[in-house]
Structure formats: C-alpha cells, structure tokens
N, C-alpha and C positions, 0 to 999 in steps of 0.2 A: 470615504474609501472608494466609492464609485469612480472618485473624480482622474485615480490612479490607476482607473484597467483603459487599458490603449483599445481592447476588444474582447467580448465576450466569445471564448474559443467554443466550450459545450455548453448549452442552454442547462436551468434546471430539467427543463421536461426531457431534454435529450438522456442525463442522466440518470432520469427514475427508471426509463424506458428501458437503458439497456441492463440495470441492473435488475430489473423485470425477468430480463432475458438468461443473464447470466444467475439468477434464481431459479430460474427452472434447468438453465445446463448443470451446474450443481446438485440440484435435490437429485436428477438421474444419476450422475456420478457417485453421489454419495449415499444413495439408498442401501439400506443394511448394513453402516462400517461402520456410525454414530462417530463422526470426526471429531476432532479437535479444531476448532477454528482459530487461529493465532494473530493478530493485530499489533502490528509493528507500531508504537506509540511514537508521536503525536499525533503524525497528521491522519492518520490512519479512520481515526474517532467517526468523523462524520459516514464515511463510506463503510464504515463496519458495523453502522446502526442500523444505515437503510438496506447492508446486505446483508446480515444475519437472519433478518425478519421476511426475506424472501426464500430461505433456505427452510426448505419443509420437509426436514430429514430432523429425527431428534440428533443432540450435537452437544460438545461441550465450548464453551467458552473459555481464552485465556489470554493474554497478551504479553509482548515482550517491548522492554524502552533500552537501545542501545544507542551508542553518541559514539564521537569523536572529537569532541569538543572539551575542554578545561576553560568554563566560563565564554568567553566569546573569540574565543584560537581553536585551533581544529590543531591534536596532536600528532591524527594522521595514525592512529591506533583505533580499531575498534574494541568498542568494551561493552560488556552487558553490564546495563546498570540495574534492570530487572526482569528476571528468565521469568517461564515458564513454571506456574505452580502446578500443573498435571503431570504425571509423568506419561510423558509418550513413548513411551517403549511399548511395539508391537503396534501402535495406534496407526490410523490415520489421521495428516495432520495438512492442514489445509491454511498456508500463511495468504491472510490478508494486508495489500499493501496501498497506499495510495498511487504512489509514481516508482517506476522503474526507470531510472534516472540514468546514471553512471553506470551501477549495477554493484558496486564497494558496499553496502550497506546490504542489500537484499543477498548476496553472494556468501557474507561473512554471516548475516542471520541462516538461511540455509545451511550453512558447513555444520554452524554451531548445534541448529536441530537434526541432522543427521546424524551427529555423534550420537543422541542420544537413542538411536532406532530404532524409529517409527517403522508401520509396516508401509506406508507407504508418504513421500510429504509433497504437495505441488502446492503451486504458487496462481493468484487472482491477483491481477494489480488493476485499477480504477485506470490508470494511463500509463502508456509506456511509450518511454520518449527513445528509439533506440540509436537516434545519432550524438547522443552521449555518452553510450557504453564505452568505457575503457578499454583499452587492450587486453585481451587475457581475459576478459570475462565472457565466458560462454553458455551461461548459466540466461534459460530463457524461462520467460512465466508460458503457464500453461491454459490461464485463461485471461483476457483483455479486455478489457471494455473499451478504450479508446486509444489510438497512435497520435499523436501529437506532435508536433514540430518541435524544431528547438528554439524554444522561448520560454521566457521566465513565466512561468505559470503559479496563478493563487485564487485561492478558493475550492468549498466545498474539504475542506480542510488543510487544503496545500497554502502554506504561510511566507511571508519576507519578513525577518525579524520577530516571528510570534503572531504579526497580524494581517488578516486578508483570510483567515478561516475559516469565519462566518458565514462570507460569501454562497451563496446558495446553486452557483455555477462554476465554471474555471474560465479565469481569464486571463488575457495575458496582462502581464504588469508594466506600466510604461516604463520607460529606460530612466527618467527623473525620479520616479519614484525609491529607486534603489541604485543609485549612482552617485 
C-alpha cells in the first residue's frame, strides 16, 4: 500500500492532535443537549472512533450508509440504504463525516435529516476539499479539521476501490495507482 501514496498529506500525529482540539470545541458546544452523533458509512469508521471518545458530553450514537452506486456504476440517484435508528426529532444532531468532497452526498444526507426535525443538526467533516464543490451546493460544515487540495486522497479511512483505509494518515494516492 505504502508503495502507492505519492505523499503523506496529514501525519497521524497531526491527526490525533486536531481531533484533540475539535473534542474539546464540541463537548462546549454540546454541553447539556446530549446529541445524536450520526456517521455517514464507510469511510467515516476510522474518524468517528477517535472522535466520539474525545467528546466528553453524554451522547447517543447512530449511523447512516447511503450510495449512489448499483454495484460498480453510479446511478446518479442518492438512496438511503440504512437511516438512522433514533428518532431525532427535537434532537440535536451532530453528522460526522470524513471528506466534504463535491458536497452531493453530505447535502442529500443533511436534507434527509432535516425532514426529520431535529432541534438543531451541524456538520464535523475530518477534511474539506472545497474546490470540488459543485455548483449549487452551498451547504458548508460547521466544524473542520483539515482544508486539503484537490487530490485524490486515502487513508485514515478515505478509500480507492475499498482499499487504502487502513492507512493511519491521509495521503495523496499517486495517479498509477487509480488510473
């Protein structure tokens, strides 16, 4: 795996560090509202281990897996493949994501938890790449941990084909590797 990162973009230590940080901006944020923490599946896993357990607020846990994909084609539809078992209504609800990428996915999870009405819902993303954002999406996270260029990034959960998640850092992925 190593042989295919072109460059290590954020170290692990850089990563513990800030989610250190954005652990303690949360537990003040979220002191007395006992959130819903929500983890957009897959790649989400790794950063929603290390930052649950920095959030020193009692909280519930839950996660959502939605696609666009029919096997390995993208339909170009999003779909919840599995919501949310809490019901947030009146809640606060706090979505954890790894990358803020385009912004089609995070945009379409957002609409879908606001129909349900929460008292309040914002958004932590581990990286936001925002010269990918599509047009029309004006939908911004509220807390960041890192701004990243536009490059194919893996690791720390963010994947090519399923694998590079393991990776204990983010790197960028060289251009043979996924070409």
């Amino acid at each position: 795996m190593e042989k295919d990162i072109q460059e290590i973009l954020i170290t692990e230590e850089q990563i513990q560090s800030r989610i250190r940080e954005l652990g303690e901006i949360l537990t003040e944020e979220y002191k007395d509202k006992d959130p819903v923490v929500v983890g957009v599946l897959k790649g989400v896993v790794v950063f929603y281990a290390d930052m649950i357990r920095q959030l020193k607020v009692p909280c519930q846990m839950d996660f959502m897996w939605i696609s666009s994909y029919a096997g390995t084609t993208t339909t170009g539809q999003m779909q919840v493949k599995r919501d949310v078992s809490v019901d947030i209504k009146g809640r606060h609800v706090l979505i954890l994501e790894d990358i803020f990428d385009t912004g089609t996915s995070l945009d379409f999870t957002y609409k879908h938890l606001m129909a349900k009405e929460p008292a309040s819902l914002k958004i932590c993303t581990l990286l936001d790449k925002p010269s990918r954002r599509k047009e029309g999406i004006t939908l911004q996270a509220d807390f960041v941990g890192f701004t990243v260029p536009n490059a194919f990034v893996v690791g720390y959960g963010l994947d090519y084909n399923e694998h590079y998640r393991n990776l204990p850092y983010v790197g960028v992925l060289k251009p043979e590797a996924y070409q």
